[in-house]
BALOBA-1460 file (C-alpha; in Angstrom, 3 decimals):
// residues 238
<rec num="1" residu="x" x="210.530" y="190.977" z="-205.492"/>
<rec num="2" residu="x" x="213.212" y="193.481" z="-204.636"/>
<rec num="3" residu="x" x="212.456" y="192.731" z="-201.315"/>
<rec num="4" residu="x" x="212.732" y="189.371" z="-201.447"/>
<rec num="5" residu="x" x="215.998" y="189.063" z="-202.949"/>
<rec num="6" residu="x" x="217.027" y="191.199" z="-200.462"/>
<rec num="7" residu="x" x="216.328" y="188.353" z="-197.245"/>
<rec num="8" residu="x" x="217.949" y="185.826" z="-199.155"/>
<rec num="9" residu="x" x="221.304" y="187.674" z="-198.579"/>
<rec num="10" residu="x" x="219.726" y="187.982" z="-195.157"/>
<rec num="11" residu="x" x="219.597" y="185.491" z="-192.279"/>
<rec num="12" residu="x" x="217.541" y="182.294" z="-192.891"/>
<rec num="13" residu="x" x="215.491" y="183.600" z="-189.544"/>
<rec num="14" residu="x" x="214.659" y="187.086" z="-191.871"/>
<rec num="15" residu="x" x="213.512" y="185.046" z="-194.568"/>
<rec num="16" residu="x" x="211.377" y="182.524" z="-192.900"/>
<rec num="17" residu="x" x="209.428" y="185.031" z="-190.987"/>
<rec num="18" residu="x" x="209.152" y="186.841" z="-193.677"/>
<rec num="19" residu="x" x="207.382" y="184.103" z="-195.531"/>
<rec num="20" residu="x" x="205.320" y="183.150" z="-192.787"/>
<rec num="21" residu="x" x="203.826" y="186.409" z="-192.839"/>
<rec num="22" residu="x" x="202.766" y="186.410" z="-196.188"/>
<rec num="23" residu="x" x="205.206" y="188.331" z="-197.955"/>
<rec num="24" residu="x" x="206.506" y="186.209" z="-200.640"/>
<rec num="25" residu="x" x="203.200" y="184.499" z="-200.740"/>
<rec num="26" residu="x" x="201.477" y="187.488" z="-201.356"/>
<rec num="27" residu="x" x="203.735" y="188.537" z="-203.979"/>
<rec num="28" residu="x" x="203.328" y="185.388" z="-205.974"/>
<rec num="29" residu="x" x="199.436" y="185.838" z="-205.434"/>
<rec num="30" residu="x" x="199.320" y="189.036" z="-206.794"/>
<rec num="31" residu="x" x="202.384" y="188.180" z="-210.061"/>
<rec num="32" residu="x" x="199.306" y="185.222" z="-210.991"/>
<rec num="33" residu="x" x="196.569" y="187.514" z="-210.971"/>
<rec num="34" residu="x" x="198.295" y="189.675" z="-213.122"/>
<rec num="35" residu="x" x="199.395" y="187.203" z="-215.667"/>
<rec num="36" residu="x" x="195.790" y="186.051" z="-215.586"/>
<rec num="37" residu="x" x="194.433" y="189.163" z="-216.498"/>
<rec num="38" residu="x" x="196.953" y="189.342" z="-219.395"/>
<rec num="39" residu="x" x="195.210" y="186.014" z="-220.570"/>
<rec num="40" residu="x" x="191.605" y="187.550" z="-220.236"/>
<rec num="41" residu="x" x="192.578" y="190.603" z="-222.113"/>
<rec num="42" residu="x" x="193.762" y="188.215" z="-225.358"/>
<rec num="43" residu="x" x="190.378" y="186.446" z="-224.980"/>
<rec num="44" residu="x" x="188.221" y="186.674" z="-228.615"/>
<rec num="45" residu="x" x="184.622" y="186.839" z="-228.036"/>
<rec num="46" residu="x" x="182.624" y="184.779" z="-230.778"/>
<rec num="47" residu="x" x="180.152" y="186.685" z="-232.527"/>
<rec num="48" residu="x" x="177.423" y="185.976" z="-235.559"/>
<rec num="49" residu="x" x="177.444" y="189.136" z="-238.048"/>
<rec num="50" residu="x" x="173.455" y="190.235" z="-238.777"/>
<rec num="51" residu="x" x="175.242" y="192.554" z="-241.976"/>
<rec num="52" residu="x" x="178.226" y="192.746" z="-244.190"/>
<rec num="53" residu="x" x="181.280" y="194.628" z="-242.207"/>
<rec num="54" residu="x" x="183.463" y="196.532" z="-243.928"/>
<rec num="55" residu="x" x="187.015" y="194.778" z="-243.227"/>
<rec num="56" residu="x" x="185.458" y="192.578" z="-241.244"/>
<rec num="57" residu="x" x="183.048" y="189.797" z="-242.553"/>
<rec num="58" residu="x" x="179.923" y="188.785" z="-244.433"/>
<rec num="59" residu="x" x="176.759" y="188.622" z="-243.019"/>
<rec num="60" residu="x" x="176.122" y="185.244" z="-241.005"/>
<rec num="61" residu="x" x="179.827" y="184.268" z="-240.998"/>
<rec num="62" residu="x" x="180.636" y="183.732" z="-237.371"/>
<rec num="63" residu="x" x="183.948" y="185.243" z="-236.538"/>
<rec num="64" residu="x" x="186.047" y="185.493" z="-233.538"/>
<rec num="65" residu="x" x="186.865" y="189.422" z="-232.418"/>
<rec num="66" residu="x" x="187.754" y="191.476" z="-228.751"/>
<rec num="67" residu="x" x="185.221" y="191.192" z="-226.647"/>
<rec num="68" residu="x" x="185.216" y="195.081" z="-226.189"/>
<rec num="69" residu="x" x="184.911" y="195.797" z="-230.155"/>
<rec num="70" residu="x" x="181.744" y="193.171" z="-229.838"/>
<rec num="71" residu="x" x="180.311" y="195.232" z="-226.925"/>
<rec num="72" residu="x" x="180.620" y="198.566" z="-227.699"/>
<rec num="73" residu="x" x="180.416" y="198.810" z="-231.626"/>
<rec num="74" residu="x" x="178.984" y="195.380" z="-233.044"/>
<rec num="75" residu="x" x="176.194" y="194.773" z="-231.007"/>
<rec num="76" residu="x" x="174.995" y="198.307" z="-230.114"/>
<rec num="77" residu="x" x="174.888" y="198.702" z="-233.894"/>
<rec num="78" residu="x" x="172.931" y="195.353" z="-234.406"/>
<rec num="79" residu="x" x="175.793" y="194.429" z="-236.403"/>
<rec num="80" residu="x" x="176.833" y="190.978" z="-234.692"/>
<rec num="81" residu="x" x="175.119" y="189.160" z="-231.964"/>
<rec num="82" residu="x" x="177.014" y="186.837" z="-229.401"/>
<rec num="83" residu="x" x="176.971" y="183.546" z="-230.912"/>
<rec num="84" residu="x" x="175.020" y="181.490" z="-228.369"/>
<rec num="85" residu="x" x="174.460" y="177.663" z="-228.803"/>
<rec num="86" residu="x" x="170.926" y="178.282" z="-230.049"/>
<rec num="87" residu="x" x="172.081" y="181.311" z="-232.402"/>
<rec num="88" residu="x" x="174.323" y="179.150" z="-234.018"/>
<rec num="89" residu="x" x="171.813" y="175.605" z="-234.384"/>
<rec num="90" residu="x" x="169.083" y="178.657" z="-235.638"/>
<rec num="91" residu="x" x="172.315" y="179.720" z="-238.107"/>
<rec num="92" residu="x" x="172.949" y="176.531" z="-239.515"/>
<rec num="93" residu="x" x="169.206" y="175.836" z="-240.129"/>
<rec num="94" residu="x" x="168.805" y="179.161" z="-242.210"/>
<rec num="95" residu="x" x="172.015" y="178.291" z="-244.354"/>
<rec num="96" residu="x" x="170.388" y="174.711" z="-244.872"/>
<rec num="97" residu="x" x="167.475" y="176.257" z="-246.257"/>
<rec num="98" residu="x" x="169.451" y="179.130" z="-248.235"/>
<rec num="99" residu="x" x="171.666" y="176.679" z="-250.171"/>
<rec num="100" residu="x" x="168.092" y="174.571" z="-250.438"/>
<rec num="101" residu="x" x="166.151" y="177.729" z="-251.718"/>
<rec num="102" residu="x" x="169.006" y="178.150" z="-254.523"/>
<rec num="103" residu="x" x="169.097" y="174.992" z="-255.637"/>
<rec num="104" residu="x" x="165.349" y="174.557" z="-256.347"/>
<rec num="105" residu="x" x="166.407" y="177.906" z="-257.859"/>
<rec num="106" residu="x" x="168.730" y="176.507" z="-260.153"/>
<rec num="107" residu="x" x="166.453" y="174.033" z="-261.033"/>
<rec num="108" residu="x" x="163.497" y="175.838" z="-261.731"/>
<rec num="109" residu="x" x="165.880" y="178.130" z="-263.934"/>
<rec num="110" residu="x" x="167.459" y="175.132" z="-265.842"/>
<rec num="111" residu="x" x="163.685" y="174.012" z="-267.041"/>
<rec num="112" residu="x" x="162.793" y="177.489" z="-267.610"/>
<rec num="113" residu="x" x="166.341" y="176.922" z="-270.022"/>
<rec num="114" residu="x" x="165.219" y="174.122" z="-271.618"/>
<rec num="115" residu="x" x="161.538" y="174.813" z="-272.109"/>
<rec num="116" residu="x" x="162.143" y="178.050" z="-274.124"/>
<rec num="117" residu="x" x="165.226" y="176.283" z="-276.229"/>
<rec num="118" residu="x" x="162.346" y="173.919" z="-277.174"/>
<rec num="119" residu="x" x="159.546" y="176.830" z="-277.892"/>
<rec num="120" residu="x" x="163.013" y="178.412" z="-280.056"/>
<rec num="121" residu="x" x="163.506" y="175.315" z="-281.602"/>
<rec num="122" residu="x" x="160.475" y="174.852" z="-282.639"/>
<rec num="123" residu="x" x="159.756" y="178.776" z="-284.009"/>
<rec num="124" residu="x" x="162.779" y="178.558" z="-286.059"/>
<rec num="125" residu="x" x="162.452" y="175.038" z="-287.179"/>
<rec num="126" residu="x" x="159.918" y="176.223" z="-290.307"/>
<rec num="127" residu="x" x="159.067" y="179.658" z="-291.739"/>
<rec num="128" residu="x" x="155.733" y="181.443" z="-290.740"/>
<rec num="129" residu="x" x="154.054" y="181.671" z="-294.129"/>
<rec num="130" residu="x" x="151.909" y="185.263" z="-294.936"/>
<rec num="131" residu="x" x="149.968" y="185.358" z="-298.357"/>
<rec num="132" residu="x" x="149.710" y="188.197" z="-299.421"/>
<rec num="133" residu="x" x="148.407" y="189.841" z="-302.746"/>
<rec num="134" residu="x" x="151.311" y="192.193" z="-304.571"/>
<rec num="135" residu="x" x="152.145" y="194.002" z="-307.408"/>
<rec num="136" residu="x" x="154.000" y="192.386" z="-310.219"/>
<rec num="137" residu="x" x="157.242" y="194.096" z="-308.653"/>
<rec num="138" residu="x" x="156.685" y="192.532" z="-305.496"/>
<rec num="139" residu="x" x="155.473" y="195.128" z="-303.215"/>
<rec num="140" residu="x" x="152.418" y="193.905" z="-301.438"/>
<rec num="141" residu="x" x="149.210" y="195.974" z="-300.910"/>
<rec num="142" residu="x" x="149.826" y="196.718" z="-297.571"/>
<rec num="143" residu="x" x="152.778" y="195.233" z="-294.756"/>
<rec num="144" residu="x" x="153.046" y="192.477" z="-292.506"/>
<rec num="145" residu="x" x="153.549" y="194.115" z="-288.792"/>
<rec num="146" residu="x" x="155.117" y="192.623" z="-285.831"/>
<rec num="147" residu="x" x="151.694" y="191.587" z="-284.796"/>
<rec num="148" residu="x" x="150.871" y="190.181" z="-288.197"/>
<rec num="149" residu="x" x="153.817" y="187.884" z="-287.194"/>
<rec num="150" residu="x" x="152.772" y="187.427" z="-283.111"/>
<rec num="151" residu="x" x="148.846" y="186.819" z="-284.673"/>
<rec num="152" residu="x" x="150.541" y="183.774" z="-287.126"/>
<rec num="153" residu="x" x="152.930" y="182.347" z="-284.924"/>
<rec num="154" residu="x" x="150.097" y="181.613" z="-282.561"/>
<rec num="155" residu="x" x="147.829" y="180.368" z="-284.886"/>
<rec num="156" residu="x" x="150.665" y="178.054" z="-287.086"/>
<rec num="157" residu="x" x="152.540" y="176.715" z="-283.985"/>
<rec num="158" residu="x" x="150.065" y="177.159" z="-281.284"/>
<rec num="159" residu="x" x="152.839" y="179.696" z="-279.635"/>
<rec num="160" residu="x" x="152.048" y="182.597" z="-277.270"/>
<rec num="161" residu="x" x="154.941" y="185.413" z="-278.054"/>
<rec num="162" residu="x" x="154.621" y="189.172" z="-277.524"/>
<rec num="163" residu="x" x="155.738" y="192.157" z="-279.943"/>
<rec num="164" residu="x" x="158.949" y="192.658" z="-278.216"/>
<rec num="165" residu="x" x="160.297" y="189.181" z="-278.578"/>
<rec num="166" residu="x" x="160.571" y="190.085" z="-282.313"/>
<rec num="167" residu="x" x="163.380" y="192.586" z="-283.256"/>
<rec num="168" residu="x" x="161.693" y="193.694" z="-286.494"/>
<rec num="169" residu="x" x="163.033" y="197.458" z="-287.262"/>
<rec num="170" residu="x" x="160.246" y="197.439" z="-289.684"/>
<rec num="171" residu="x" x="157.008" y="196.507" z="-291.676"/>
<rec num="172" residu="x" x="157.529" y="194.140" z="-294.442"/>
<rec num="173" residu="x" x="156.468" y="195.248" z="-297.909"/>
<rec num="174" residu="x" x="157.439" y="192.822" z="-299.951"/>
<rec num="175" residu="x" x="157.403" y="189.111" z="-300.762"/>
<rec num="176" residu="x" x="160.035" y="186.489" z="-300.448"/>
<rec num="177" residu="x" x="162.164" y="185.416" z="-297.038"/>
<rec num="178" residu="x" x="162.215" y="187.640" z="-294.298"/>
<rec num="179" residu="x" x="164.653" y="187.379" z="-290.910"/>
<rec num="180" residu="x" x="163.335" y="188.467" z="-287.602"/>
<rec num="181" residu="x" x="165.955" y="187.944" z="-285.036"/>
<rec num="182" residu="x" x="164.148" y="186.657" z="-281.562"/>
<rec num="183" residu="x" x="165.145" y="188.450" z="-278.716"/>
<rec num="184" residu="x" x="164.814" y="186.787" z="-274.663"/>
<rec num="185" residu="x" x="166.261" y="187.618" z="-271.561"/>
<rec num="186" residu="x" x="167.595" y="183.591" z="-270.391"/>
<rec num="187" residu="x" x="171.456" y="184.404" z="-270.759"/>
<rec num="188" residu="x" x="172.958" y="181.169" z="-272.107"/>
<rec num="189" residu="x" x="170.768" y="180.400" z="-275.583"/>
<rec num="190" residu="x" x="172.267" y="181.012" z="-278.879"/>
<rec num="191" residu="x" x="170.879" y="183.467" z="-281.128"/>
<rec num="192" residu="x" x="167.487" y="182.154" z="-282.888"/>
<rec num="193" residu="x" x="166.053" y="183.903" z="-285.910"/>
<rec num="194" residu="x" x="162.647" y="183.400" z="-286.703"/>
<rec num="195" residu="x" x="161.499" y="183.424" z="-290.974"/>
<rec num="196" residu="x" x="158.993" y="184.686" z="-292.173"/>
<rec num="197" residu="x" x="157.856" y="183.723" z="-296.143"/>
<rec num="198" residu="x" x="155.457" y="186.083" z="-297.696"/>
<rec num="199" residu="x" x="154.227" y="184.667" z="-300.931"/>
<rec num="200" residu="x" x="151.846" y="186.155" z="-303.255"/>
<rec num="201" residu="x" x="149.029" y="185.479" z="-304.513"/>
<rec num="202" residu="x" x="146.556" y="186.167" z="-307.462"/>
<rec num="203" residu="x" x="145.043" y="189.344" z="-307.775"/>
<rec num="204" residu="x" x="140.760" y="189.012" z="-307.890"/>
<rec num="205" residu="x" x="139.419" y="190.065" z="-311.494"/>
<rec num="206" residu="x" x="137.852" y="192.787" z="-310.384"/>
<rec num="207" residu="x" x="140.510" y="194.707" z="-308.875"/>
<rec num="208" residu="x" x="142.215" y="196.964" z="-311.249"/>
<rec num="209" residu="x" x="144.563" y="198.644" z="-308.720"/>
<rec num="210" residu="x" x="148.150" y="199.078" z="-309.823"/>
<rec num="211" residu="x" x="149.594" y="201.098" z="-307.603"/>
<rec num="212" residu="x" x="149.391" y="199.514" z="-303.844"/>
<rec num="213" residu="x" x="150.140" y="202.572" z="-302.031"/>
<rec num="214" residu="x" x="146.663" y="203.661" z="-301.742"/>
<rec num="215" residu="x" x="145.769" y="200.045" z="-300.401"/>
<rec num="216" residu="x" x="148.918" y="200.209" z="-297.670"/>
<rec num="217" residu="x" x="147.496" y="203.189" z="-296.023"/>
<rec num="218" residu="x" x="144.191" y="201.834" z="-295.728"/>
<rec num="219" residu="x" x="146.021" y="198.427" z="-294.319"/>
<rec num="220" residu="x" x="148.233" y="200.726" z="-292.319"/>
<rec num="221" residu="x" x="145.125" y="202.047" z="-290.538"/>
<rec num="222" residu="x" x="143.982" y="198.450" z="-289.951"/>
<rec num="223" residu="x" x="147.249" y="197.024" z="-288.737"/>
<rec num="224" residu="x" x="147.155" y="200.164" z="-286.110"/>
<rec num="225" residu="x" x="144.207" y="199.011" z="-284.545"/>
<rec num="226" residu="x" x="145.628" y="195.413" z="-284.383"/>
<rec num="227" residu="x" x="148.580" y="196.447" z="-283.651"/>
<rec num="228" residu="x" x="147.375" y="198.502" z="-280.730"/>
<rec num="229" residu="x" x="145.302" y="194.928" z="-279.245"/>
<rec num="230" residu="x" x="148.367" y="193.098" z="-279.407"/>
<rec num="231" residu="x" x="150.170" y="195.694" z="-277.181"/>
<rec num="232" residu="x" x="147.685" y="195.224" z="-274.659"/>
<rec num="233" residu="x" x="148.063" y="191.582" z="-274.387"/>
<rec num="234" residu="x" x="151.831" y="192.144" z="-274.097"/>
<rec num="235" residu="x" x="151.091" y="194.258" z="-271.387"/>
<rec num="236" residu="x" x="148.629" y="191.891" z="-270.020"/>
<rec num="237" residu="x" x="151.401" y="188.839" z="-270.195"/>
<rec num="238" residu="x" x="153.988" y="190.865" z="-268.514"/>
């Protein structure tokens, strides 16, 4: 260029050979290949990322990013692959079906909702009745166990329910009402409390017992072995 402004000051002869031999021309030539290698190097290479990126992206977002960050970290890592026309027609079919997948999701989830609302519903809707010979105090001759309540529930509202859905701390050992909160894993559902109404009965002629204490062990023993059934078909269920 220096050159060049030099044969303008020059003689127009100066300046015209020098252009006919290529001098200027070349200059030019060489300016525009340098300005188009400036373009190149601001060239963004697209790219599909196969896993999250730290400060980068998400996996399958397609980004744009320099073409020697794509070639010599992304894609010897397997992080990102070059996104082709096919890559990004197979992308878009694999999002259709994602979004699909989690609807039918959503759906599935919202009956599961409503189906155990209704089983709730109906649980708490009447007490589960026990009766159960007692004392005149009320203490019965034995307890009413968590699977003394699974055992009824099934039988009075044709229910299937496991031990663990009942958050009894205890037996029961006497009559009257009795609240056993319910506990399920659906987030969502307000709380349900199942009743339980132990009412006594008469006492047979022939038994003279007064004290029931002897009588609860004996039904204590019993109500293990049931007890220890029930836990199997919990175990069976889950």
């Amino acid at each position: 260029m220096r050159r060049a402004r030099g044969l303008l000051r020059g003689s127009a002869s100066t300046l015209e050979v020098y252009w006919e031999s290529g001098g200027v021309q070349g200059w030019i030539e060489k300016e525009g290949h340098a300005r188009g290698f400036a373009k190149k190097a601001h060239r963004k290479l697209e790219v599909i990322l196969k896993k999250d990126v730290n400060q980068l992206g998400f996996r399958n977002e397609v980004l744009k990013v320099s073409p020697g960050y794509a070639r010599n970290y992304l894609i010897p890592k397997k992080l990102a692959v070059i996104a082709t026309a096919d890559r990004m027609a197979l992308l878009d079919k694999e999002v259709e079906e994602a979004l699909a997948k989690k609807v039918e999701g959503r759906k599935k989830q919202q009956e599961r909702f409503q189906g155990l609302k209704k089983v709730l519903e109906k649980l708490t809707s009447n007490p589960i009745r026990f009766d159960r010979k007692s004392v005149p105090g009320g203490k019965l001759y034995g307890s009413i166990t968590a699977a003394d309540v699974v055992k009824e529930v099934r039988e009075q509202c044709k229910v299937e329910i496991t031990e663990s859905a009942l958050a009894m701390d205890a037996p029961f050992k006497t009559v009257g009402f009795h609240s056993i909160p319910l506990r399920y894993k659906i987030e969502g559902l307000k709380d349900y409390t199942l009743q339980v109404l132990i009412a006594s009965v008469a006492n047979d002629e022939n038994d003279t017992r007064d004290d029931p204490q002897g009588s609860s062990e004996e039904s204590q023993e019993g109500e293990t072995g049931e007890g220890e059934g029930s836990k199997e078909m919990k175990d069976e269920e889950q």
